[in-house]
N, C-alpha and C positions, 0 to 999 in steps of 0.2 A: 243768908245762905252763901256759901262760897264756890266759885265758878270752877265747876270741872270743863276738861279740855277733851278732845278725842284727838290724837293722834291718827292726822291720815294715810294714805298709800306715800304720797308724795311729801313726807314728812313734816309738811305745815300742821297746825294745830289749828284747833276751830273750837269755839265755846260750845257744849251741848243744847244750851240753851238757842244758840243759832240756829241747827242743823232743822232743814227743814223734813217732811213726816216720811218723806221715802228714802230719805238717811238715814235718818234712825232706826226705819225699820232693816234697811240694809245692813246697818249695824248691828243690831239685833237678831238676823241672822246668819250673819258671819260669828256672832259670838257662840251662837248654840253649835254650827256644824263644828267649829274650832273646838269646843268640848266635846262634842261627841266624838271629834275626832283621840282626842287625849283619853276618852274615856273605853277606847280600842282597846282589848287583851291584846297582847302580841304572841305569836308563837313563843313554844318555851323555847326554841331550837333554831334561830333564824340566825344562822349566818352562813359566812362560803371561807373555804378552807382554800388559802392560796397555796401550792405547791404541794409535792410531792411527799413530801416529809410530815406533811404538817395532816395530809388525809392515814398515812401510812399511820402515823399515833394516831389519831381520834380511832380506826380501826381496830387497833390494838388494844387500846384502852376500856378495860370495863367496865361495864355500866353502874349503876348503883347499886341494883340489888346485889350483883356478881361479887362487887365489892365491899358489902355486908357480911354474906356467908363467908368469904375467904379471912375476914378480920379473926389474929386468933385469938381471941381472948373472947370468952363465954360470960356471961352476964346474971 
């Protein structure tokens, strides 16, 4: 079998075969909350408009739907 390594905080390496039961298990759940964290929806909408201009267009600008109806070509 060939020796996997874990990567730690302090970026030395350590055989897994080493790590004693309350590393590993430490390890094991820093892996789950790191996925769970990854496996977060994010808002569809998250972010922040810097300056004046830049809220002035997004206001302006219409939504989707709005921007559906007004296309002029019929289907």
């Amino acid at each position: 079998m060939s020796t996997v390594y874990w990567k730690m905080r302090n970026g030395s390496l350590i055989d897994v075969d080493d790590m004693d039961i309350n590393h590993l298990r430490n390890t094991l759940k820093m892996i789950i909350r790191n996925s769970q964290i990854a496996k977060k929806p994010t808002p569809k909408h998250e972010f922040e408009l810097k300056g004046d201009m830049a809220q002035l267009f997004n206001d302006d600008f219409p939504g989707d739907d709005e921007a559906l109806n007004d296309y002029p070509y019929e289907n």
